[in-house]
C-alpha positions in Angstrom: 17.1 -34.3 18.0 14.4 -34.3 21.0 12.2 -32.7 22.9 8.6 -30.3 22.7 9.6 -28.4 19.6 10.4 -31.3 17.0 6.6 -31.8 16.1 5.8 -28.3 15.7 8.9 -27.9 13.2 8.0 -31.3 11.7 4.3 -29.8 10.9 5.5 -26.5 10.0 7.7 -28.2 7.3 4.9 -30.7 6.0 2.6 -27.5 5.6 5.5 -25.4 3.5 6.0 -28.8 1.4 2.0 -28.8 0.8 2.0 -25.3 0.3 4.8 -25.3 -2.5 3.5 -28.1 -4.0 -0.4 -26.3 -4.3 1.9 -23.6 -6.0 3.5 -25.9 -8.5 -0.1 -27.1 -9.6 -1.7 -23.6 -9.8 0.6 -21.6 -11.2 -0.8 -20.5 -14.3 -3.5 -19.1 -12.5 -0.7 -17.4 -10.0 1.2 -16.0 -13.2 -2.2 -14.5 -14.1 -2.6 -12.7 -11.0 1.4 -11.5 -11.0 0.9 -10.3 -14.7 -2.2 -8.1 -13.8 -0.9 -7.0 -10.5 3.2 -6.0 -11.3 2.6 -4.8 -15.0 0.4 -1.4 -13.5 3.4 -1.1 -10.9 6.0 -1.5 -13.6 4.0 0.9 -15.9 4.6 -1.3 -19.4 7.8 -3.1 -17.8 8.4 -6.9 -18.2 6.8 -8.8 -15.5 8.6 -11.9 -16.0 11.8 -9.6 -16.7 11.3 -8.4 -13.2 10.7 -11.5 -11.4 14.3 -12.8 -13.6 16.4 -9.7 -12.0 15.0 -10.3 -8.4 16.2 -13.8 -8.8 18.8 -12.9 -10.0 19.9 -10.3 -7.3 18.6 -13.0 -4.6 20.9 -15.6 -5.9 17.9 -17.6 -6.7 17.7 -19.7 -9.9 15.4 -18.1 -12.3 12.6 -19.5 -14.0 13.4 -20.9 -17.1 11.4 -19.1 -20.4 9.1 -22.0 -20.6 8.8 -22.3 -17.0 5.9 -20.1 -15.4 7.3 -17.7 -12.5 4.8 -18.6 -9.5 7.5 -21.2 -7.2 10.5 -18.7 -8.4 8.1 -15.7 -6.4 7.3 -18.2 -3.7 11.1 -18.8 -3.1 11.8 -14.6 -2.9 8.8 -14.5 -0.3 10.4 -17.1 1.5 13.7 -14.6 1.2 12.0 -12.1 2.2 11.0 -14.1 5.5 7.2 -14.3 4.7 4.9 -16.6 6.8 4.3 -19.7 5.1 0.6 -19.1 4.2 -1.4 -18.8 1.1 -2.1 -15.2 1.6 -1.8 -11.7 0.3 1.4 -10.9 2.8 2.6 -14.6 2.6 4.2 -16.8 0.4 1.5 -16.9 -2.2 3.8 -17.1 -5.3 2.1 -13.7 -6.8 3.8 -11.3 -7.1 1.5 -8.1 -6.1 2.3 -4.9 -4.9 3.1 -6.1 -0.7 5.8 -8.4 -2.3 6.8 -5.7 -4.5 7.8 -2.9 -1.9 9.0 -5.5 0.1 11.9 -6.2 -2.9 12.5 -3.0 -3.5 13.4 -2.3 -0.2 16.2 -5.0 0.1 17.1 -4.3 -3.5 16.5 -1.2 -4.7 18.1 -0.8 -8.0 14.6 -3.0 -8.6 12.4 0.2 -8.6 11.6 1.3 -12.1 12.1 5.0 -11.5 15.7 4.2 -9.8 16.7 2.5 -13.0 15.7 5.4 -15.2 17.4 7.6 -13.0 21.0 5.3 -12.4 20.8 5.0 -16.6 20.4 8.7 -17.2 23.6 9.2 -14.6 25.3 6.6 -16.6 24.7 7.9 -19.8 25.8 11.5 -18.8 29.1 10.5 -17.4 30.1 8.4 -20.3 29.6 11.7 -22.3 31.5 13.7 -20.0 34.4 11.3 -20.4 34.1 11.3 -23.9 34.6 15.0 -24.4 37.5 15.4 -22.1 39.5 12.5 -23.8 38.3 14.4 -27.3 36.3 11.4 -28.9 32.9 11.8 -30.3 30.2 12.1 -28.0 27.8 8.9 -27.3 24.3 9.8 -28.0 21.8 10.0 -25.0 19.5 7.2 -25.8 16.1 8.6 -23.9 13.1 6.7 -23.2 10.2 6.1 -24.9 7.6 9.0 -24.2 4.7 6.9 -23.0 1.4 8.3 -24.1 -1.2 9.3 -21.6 -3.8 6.9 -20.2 -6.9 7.6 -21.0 -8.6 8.7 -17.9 -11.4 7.0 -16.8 -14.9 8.6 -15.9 -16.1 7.2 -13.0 -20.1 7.1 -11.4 -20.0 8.7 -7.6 -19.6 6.6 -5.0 -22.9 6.6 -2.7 -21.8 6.6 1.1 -24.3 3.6 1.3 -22.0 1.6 -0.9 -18.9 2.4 1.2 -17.7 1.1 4.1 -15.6 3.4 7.1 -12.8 0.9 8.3 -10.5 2.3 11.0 -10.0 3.6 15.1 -11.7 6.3 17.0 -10.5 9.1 15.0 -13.1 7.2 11.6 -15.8 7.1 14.7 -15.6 10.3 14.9 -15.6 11.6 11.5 -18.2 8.9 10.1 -21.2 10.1 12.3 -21.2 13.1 10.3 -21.9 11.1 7.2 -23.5 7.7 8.2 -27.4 8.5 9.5 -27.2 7.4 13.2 -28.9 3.7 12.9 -26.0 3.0 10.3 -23.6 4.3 12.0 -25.0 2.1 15.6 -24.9 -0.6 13.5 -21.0 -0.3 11.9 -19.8 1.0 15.6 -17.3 -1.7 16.7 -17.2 -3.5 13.8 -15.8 -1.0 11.1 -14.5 1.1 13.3 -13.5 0.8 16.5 -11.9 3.4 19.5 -8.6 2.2 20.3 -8.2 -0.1 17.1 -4.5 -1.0 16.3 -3.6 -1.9 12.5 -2.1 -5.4 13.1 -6.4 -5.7 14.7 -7.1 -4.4 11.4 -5.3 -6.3 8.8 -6.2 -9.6 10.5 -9.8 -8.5 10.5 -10.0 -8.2 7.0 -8.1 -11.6 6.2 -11.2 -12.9 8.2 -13.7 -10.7 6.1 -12.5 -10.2 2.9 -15.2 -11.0 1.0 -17.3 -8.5 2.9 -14.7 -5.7 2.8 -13.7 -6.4 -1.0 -17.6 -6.7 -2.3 -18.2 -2.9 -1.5 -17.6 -0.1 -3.9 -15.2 1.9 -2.0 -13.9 1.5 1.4 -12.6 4.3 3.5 -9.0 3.5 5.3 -7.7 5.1 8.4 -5.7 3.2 10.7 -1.8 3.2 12.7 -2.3 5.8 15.4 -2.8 3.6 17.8 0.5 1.4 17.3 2.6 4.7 16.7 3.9 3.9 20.8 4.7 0.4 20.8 5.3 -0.6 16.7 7.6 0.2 13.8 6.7 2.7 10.9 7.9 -0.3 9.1 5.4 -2.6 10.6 2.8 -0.1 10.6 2.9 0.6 6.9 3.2 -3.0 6.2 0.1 -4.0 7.7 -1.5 -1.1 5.5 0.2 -2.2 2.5 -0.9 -5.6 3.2 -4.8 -4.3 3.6 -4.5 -2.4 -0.2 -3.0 -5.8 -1.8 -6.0 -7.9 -0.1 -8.9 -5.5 -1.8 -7.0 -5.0 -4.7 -6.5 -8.3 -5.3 -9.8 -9.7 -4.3 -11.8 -6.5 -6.6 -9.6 -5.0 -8.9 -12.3 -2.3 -9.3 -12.6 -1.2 -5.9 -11.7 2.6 -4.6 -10.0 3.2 -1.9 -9.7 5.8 -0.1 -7.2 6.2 2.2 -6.2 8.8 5.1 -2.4 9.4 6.1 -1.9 9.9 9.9 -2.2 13.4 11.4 0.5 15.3 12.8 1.8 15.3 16.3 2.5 18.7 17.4 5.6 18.9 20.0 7.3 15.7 19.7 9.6 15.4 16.4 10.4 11.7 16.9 6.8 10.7 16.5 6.5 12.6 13.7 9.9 11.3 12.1 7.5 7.6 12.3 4.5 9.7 11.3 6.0 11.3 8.1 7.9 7.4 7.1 4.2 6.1 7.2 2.6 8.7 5.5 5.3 8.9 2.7 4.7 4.7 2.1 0.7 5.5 2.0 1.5 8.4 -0.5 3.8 6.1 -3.1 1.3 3.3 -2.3 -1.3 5.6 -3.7 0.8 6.6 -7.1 1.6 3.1 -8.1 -2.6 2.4 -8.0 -4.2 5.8 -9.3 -7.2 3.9 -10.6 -7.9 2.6 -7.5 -6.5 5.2 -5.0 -7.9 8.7 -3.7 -5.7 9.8 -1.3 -7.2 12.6 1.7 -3.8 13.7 3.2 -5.0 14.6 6.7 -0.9 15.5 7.7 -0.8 17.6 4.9 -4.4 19.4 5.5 -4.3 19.5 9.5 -0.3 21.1 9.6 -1.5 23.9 7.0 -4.6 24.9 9.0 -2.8 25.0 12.4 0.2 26.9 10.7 -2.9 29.3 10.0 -3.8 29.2 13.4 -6.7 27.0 13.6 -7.3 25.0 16.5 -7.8 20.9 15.0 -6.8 19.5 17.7 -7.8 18.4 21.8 -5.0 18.4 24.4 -4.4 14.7 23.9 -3.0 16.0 20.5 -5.0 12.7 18.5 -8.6 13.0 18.3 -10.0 15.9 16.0 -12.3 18.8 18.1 -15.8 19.2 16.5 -15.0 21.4 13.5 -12.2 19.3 12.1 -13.7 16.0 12.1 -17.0 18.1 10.4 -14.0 18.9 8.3 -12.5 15.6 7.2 -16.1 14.2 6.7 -17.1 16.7 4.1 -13.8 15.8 2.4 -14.3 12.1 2.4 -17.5 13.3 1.0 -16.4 14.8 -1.9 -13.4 12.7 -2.9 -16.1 10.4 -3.2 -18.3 12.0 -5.3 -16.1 13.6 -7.3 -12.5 12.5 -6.5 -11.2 15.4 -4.7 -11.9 17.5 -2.3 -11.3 21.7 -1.3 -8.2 22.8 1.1 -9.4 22.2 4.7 -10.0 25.7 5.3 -12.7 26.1 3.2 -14.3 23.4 5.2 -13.5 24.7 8.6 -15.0 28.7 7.5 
């Protein structure tokens, strides 16, 4: 075998040998990471029973029970066709919530509420069969009630401590809450007119320790790769934005913005409303971090109602709405929700 390609694949498969072996050596610090992240996405489900049915299902070996789990999640990432880098949406050998969709989308039965669900099907039809063939009916075994988690009280956010990370439409709903010297100096670096969300992601690998240091960050991004990208792709970069901060401050808020509605054409709305719905479950699986302002859900209701929230371009916000969206960033900041739209808008 010759020719311009051989060294490239040559380096490419020193670094994955390098990379799997940095695993092997941290991996107790890697489990640590898994445990934290998949146990609040499992709510009180085995992590390391978890990582055992994806191998499982994957055909991979599993680890052993005195084995740690890291190089058994670095082998599913390399599955799932991950880059080989030591990063949030790579082959990392932590299992956190980017890996986690991305399993549950090639093997569903994996998702925690499907299990519950295919069980509680399996358990009614094996009493249905019962009582037609006239043997005693099996008991329903049912779940655990789990108790409630205590909630927990939480200090404002001040926009000071927040940063507004996003395209034109956060430009032009953050200079009705940053003063105007703040908002000069975040212009083009936080924000950004015409900003895709592959930019974005790849921003915040370079900056993560600026992004991840702040109380809350603000997140608005995909409308500018809705022409030319996958919803998949789109809502992978986002996903891959939540694990970073997560990962990097488990403490930090975030509050992120689903993608407004585009009146008149129904396919781009199809790949609007596939986003949105992966921001939304996003959101569920991290309620201590997450507060979730759903611009589809506010902007259809007040134009059903006949408000004008839109230009002609049918993207940017006119004057009223964006006034609108800031105020509720505002208060799901300061309290952690915010009033219908229309209450804004009067």
């Amino acid at each position: 075998m010759s020719g311009p390609d051989v060294p490239k694949r040559n380096k490419e498969s020193l670094q994955a040998q390098q990379l799997a072996q940095t695993i092997k050596q941290t991996a107790i610090q890697r489990d640590a990471v898994t445990n934290r992240l998949l146990s609040s996405l499992l709510e009180g489900g085995s992590v390391r029973g978890f990582v055992e049915k994806a191998c499982e299902l994957a055909k991979i070996k599993p680890p052993k029970p005195q084995e740690t789990m890291a190089y058994a999640v670095y082998k599913l990432q390399k599955l799932l066709e991950f880059p080989e880098t030591d990063t949030a949406h790579g082959c990392d050998g932590q299992l956190g919530p980017y890996t986690f969709n991305a399993l549950i989308r090639v093997f569903p039965i994996l998702d925690p509420h499907r299990r519950t669900e295919v069980q509680k099907r399996a358990q009614e039809k094996r009493q249905t069969l019962a009582r037609t063939a006239g043997l005693p009916t099996p008991p329903i075994t049912r779940a655990k009630e789990k108790k409630p988690k205590a909630t927990v009280e939480r200090e404002p956010i001040k926009p000071s401590d927040t940063v507004y990370f996003g395209d034109s439409l956060t430009h032009q709903y953050a200079r009705h809450i940053l003063s105007r010297s703040a908002f000069r100096r975040h212009k083009n670096k936080d924000f950004k007119i015409g900003r895709w969300a592959r930019t974005m992601r790849k921003r915040m690998e370079r900056n993560l320790d600026y992004y991840a240091s702040k109380s809350a960050i603000v997140i608005g991004a995909g409308t500018n790769d809705l022409e030319h990208r996958s919803a998949n792709a789109i809502a992978g970069d986002l996903e891959a934005m939540y694990s970073m901060l997560i990962k990097k401050n488990p403490q930090i808020r975030i509050v992120t913005l689903t993608l407004l509605p585009y009146p008149g054409n129904s396919a781009r709305n199809r790949k609007i409303q596939a986003i949105n719905n992966r921001i939304r479950s996003f959101a569920r699986k991290f309620p201590r971090n997450f507060r979730l302002v759903d611009m589809h859900k506010s902007f259809v209701d007040a134009m059903r109602s006949g408000k004008k929230m839109l230009y002609g371009d049918r993207v940017h916000m006119r004057p009223k709405a964006s006034r609108a969206v800031a105020q509720m960033i505002k208060d799901t900041l300061e309290t952690g929700s915010h009033k219908k739209i229309e209450e804004y808008l009067s």
